[in-house]
N, C-alpha and C positions, 0 to 999 in steps of 0.2 A: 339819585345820590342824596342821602341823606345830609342835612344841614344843621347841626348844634344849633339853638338858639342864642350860647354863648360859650365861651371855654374855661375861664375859671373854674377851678375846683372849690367847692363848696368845702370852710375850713372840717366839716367831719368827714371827709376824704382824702386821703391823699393816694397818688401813684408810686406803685415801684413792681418788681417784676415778681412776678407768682412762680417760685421754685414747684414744679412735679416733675413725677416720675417719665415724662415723656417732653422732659425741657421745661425752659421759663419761659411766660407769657405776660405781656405789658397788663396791666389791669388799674381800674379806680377802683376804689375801695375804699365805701362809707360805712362808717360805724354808727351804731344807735347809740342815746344820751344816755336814756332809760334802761328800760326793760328790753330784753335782747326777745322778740316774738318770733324769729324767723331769719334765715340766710336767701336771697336770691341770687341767682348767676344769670348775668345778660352776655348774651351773644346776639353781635352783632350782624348784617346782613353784608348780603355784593356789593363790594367800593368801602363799606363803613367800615365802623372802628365802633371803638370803648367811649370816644363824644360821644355818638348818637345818643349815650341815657345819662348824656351829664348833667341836665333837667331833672332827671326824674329821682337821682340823687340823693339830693337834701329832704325833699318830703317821703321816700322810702324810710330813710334812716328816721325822720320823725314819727315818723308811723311804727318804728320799732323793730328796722327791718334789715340785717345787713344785706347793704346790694353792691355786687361786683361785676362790674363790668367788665371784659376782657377784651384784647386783640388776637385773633386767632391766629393760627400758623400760617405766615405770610403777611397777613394783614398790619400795616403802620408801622409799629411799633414792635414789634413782634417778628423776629426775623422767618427767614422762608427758607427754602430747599428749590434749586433748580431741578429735583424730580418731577414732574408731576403726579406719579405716584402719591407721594405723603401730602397730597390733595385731595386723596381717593375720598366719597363719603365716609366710607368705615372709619378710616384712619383721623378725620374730622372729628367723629363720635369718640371714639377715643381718646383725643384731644379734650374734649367736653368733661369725660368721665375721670380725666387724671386732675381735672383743676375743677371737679367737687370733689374729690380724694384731697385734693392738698389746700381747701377752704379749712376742713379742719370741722366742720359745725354741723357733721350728721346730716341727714337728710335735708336738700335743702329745695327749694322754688327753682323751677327750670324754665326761663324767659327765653326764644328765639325771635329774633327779627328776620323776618325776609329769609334769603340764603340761613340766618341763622334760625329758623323754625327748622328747616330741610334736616339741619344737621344735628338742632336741641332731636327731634324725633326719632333720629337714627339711634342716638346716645341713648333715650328712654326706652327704645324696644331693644337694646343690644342687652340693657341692665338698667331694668327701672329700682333697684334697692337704692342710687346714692338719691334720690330726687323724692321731693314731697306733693309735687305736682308737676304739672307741664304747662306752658302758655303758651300758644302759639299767634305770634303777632305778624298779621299782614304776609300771612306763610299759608299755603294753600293746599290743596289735596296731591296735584301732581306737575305739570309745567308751568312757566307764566302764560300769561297770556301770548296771542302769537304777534302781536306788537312789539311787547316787550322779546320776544323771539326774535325778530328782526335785529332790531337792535343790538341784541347778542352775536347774531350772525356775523354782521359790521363790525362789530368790537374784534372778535377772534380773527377774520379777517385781515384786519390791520395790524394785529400783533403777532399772526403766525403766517400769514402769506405776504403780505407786502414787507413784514419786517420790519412799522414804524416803532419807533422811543414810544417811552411811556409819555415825553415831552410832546411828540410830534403828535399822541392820540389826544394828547388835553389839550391843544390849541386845536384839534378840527372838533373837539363835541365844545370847546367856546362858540367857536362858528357855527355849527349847528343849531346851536341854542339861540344865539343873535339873529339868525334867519328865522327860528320859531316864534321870538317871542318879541321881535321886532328892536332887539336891543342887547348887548351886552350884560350875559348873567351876573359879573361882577360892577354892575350899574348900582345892581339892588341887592347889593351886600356891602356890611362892613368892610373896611379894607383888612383884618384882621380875622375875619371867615372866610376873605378870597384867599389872602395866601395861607393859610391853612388846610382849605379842599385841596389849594394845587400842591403842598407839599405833601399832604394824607395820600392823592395820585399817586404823586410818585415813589411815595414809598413803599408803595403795595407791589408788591413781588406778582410780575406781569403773566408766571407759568400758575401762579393763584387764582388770577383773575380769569385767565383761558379753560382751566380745569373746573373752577365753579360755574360761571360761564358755561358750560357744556352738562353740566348736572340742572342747571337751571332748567335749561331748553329739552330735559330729558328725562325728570326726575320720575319715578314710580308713581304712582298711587297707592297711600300704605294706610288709607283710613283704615278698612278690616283688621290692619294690625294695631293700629292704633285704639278702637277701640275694643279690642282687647286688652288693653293695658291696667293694670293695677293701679288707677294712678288718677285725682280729681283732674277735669282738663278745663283748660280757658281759651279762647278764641277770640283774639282782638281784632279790630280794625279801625281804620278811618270810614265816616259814612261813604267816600268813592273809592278805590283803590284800581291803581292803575296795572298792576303785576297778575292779581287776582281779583276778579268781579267780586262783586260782595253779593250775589247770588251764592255764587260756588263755595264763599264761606260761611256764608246764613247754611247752608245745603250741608256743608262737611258738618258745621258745630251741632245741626239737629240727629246726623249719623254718627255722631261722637258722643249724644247727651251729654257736649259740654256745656260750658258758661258761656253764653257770647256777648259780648261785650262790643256796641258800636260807638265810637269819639266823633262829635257831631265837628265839625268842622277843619277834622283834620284828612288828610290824603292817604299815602304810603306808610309815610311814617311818624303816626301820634306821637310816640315818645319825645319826639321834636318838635311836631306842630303844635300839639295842644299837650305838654308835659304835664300842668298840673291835672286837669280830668283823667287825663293817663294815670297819670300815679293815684290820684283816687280809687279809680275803678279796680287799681290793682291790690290794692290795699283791702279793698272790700272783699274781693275774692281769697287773698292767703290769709286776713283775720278771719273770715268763713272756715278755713279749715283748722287755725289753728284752735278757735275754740269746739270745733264736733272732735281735739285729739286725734291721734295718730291715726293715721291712714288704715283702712281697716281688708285693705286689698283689694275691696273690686274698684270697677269703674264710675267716671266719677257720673252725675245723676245732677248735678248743681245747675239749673236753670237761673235768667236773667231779663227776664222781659228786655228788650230790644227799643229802641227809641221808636217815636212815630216816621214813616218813611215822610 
């Protein structure tokens, strides 16, 4: 579960609901001062939201970059469908493609986190024309790992066979975590990060959780298609990543000839650990393309040397 390092919105942001064609979706949305160089869309991963890049922000938009972060169908802020169905991957992609249609700003940068790489990629190979590139952060070739498998297992469990509240599943992973870690998670949090993970919980639409959950523990391998795509590609991570080795993503970015990009002291999720080297590194990759000009349709070729292990 990703963690804000703070919730304030930075005053070149503010929140309100992103009208498309396939509904509204809660979103922050930061403006550049200057010169407008570029549009990003952040999508967020499993359990997150539109926080997780409220970090990353203020120095996007200084960098000259509008970035919108969104809550997906289901997730926070953002209402859900007791279908599970309109959780489907595709329908996800979709979701993606109707809010760079209704940014309004042409082609733009396509960031996924976690669950949200799975579903930025789906959206790129369904119709890579609205997007300027792709990123995939801490989002990997095909399942997570089988740890993070377990864990899924237990989740779905408790919310489709034992039947517990979204209440009853975030007091046993408090427990959980207190046995792990020898303490109460909300020891070492602000009091205004606890109650916001536990109300972000519960506002997440529980048949969302169970359906992505089940893509998680299932999900293809779509490198082959991927690098087929028209489209420069970037590949983040934290130097450990618990979801996906950082083998398997050094492995995918050299099968992609993307950018790979590693944040030396952050985990799962740079965009919150280490926000500013985040937002650097990413700044350095869409100013790369915005000066070699428009996309010129093949694959992207953009190397990064890699930190020392």
């Amino acid at each position: 579960m990703s963690r804000p390092p703070f919730l304030t919105l930075p005053s070149c942001a503010r929140a309100y609901r992103l009208a498309t064609a396939r509904g509204e979706f809660a979103v922050h949305d930061a403006r550049p001062v200057g010169a407008h160089r570029g549009t990003v869309l952040l999508v967020p991963g499993f359990t997150g939201s539109k926080e997780d890049f409220i970090a990353l922000l203020e120095p996007l938009a200084e960098g000259g970059f509008r970035a919108v972060a969104v809550d997906g169908r289901g997730q926070f802020e953002t209402p859900g469908s007791d279908d599970a169905s309109a959780y489907g991957r595709e329908e996800l992609a979709l979701d993606v493609l109707a809010q760079a249609a209704a940014l309004g700003d042409g082609p733009v940068h396509l960031l996924g986190h976690s669950l949200g790489g799975l579903i930025a990629r789906a959206a790129a190979l369904r119709d890579p024309r609205p997007f300027r590139s792709l990123t995939l952060m801490s989002s990997g070739r095909g399942p997570v790992s089988a740890g993070q498998q377990e864990r899924i297992r237990l989740l779905i469990h408790a919310l489709e066979v034992v039947r517990m509240s979204m209440e009853e599943v975030w007091r046993e992973m408090r427990r959980l975590d207190a046995e792990q870690d020898g303490g109460p998670e909300e020891s070492i949090l602000p009091t205004e990060h606890s109650a916001f993970l536990h109300r972000r919980w519960l506002a997440t639409h529980p048949v969302q959780l169970i359906t992505t959950a089940r893509q998680l523990a299932a999900e293809p391998d779509r490198v082959a298609e991927l690098a087929r795509l028209p489209l420069p590609l970037c590949v983040v991570s934290g130097a450990e990543d618990y979801a996906w080795p950082r083998p398997e993503l050094d492995a995918m970015a050299e099968e992609l000839s993307a950018r790979r990009v590693l944040i030396a002291g952050a985990g799962h999720s740079p965009n919150a650990e280490e926000p500013v080297a985040t937002a650097a590194r990413l700044l350095e990759f869409w100013s790369s393309l915005s000066a070699a000009g428009p996309s010129t349709g093949s694959p992207s070729s953009v190397s990064s040397p890699a930190p020392p292990r």
